[in-house]
C-alpha positions in Angstrom: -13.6 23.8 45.3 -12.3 22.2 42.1 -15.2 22.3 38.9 -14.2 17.9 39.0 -15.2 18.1 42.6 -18.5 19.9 41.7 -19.1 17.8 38.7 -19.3 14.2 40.9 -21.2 16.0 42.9 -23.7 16.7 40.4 -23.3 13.3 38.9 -24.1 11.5 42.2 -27.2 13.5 43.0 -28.8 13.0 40.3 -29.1 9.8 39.0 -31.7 10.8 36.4 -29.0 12.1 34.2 -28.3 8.8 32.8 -32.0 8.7 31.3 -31.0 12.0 28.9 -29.8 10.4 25.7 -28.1 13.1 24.5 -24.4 13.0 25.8 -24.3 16.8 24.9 -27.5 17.7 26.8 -26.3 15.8 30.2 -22.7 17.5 29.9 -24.7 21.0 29.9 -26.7 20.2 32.4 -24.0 19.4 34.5 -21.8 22.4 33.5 -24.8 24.7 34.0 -24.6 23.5 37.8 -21.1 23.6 38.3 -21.1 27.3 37.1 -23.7 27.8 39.7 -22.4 25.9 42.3 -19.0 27.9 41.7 -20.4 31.2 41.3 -22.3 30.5 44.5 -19.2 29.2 47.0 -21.2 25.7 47.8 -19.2 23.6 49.5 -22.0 21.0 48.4 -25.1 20.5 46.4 -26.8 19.1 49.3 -26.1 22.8 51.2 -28.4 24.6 48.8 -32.2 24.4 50.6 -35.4 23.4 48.8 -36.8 27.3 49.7 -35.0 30.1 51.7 -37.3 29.3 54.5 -37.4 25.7 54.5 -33.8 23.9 55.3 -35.5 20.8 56.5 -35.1 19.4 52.5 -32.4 20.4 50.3 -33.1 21.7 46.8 -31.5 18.2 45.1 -34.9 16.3 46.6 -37.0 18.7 45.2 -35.5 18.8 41.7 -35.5 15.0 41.8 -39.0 14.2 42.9 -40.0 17.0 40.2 -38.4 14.4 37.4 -39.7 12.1 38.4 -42.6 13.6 38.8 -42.6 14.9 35.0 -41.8 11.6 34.1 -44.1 9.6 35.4 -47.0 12.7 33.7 -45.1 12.3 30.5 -45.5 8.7 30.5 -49.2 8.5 30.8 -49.7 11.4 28.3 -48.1 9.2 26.1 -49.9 6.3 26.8 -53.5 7.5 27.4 -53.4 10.7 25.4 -50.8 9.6 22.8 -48.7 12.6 22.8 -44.7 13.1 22.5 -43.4 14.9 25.0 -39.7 15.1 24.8 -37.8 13.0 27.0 -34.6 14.9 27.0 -35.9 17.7 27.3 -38.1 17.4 29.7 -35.4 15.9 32.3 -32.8 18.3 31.0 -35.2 21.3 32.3 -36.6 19.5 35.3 -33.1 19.3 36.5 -31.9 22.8 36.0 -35.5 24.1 36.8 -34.0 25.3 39.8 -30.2 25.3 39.2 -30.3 29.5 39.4 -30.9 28.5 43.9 -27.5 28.4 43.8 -27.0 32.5 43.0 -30.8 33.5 45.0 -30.4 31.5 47.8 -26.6 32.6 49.0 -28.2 35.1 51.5 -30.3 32.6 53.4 -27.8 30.0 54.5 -25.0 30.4 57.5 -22.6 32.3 55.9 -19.5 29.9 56.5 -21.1 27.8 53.9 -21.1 30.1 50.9 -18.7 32.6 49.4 -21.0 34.0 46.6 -19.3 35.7 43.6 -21.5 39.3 44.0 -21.3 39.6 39.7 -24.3 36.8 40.0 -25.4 35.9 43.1 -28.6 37.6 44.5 -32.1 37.5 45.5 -33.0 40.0 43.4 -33.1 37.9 40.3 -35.6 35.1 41.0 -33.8 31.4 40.3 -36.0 30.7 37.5 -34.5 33.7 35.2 -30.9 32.8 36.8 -31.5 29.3 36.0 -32.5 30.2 31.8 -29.4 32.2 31.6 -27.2 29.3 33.3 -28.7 26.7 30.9 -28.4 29.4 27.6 -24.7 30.5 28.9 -24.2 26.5 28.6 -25.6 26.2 25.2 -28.6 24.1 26.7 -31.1 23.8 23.5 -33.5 26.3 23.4 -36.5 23.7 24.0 -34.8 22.9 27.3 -34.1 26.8 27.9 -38.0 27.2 27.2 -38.7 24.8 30.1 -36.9 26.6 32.9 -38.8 29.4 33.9 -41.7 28.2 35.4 -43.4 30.8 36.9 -46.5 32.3 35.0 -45.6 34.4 32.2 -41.7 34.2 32.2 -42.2 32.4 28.7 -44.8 33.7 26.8 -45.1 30.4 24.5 -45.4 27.4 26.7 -44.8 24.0 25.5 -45.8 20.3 27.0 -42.4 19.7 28.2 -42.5 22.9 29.9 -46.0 22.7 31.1 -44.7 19.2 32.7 -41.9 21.0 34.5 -44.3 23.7 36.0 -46.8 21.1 37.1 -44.3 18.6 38.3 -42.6 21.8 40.4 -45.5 22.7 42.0 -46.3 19.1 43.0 -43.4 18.5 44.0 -43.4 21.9 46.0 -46.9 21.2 47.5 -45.7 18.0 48.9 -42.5 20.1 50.4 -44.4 22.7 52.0 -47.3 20.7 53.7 -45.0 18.1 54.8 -42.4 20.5 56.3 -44.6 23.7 57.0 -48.2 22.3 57.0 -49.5 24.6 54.2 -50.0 24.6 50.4 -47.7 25.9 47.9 -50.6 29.0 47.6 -50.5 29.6 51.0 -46.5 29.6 51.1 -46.5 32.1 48.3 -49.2 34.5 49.7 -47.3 34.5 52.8 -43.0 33.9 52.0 -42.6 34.7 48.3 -39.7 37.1 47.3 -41.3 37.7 43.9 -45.3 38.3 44.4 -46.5 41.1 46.2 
């Protein structure tokens, strides 16, 4: 599929880009995904699932309701706590959070959809590591590279605007997995994840 193709694509699911101020920053967001929507063989962003056991919800739902999720946190530690998290930067990383699905999840969808380029796609590198790389290979700032990895320890400083993105993801994730499995996030990690054990 052409990279225009890919980047409406990108542009229509998420409708949050128009909040980031910085032209720059929403052009590398959107380059970071059409790298990994490439690399991956989507036909579409919609194809890419919210978890490799959960295709009931597709990965653009989760990375939206974890903006807005962020968001709406960042607003009322602004307002209640007066702190500054950065906007930009916070929807920059919520939206590639989980950009590097598109290279771990190839495996785990019927293979008429995908035609993964093997030099990046694999479960062995969990999406949150893909997803830095993506967002550094696009020349993301390093306060939104900061932000990506969002599982503990990947970053040994952690910032607000990161700390937003991991708790926005895993409210975001619990909402997923009880609504679609009927457990918690914990539980779905005790019992699916690829990268505890």
């Amino acid at each position: 599929m052409a990279t225009m193709e890919y980047a409406k694509q990108v542009r229509a699911a998420f409708p949050e880009l128009e909040a980031i101020d910085d032209g720059q920053l929403r052009d590398q967001v959107v380059e970071a995904w059409v790298l990994g929507l490439e690399r991956g063989g989507w036909r579409t962003i919609q194809d890419i699932p919210y978890a490799w056991n959960i295709h009931e919800v597709d990965n653009v739902e989760h990375v939206r309701g974890t903006t807005k999720i962020a968001l709406e946190s960042a607003a009322i530690q602004r307002d209640f706590h007066s702190a500054d998290p950065d906007e930009d930067v916070l929807i920059g990383a919520c939206l590639l959070h989980d950009v590097g699905k598109c290279y771990e999840y190839v495996d785990f969808v019927d293979e008429s959809l995908v035609d993964p380029d093997p030099t990046y796609c694999s479960e062995e590198i969990p999406h949150s590591i893909s997803g830095y790389a993506l967002a550094h290979e696009v020349g993301c700032p390093l306060a939104v590279q900061r932000a990506i990895p969002h599982f503990l320890g990947e970053v040994p400083t952690r910032t607000l605007e990161a700390e937003l993105v991991k708790s926005a993801n895993s409210a975001s994730s619990n909402a997923i997995t009880q609504a679609t499995m009927g457990i918690t996030l914990k539980e779905w990690v005790d019992q699916y994840s690829q990268t505890t054990g």
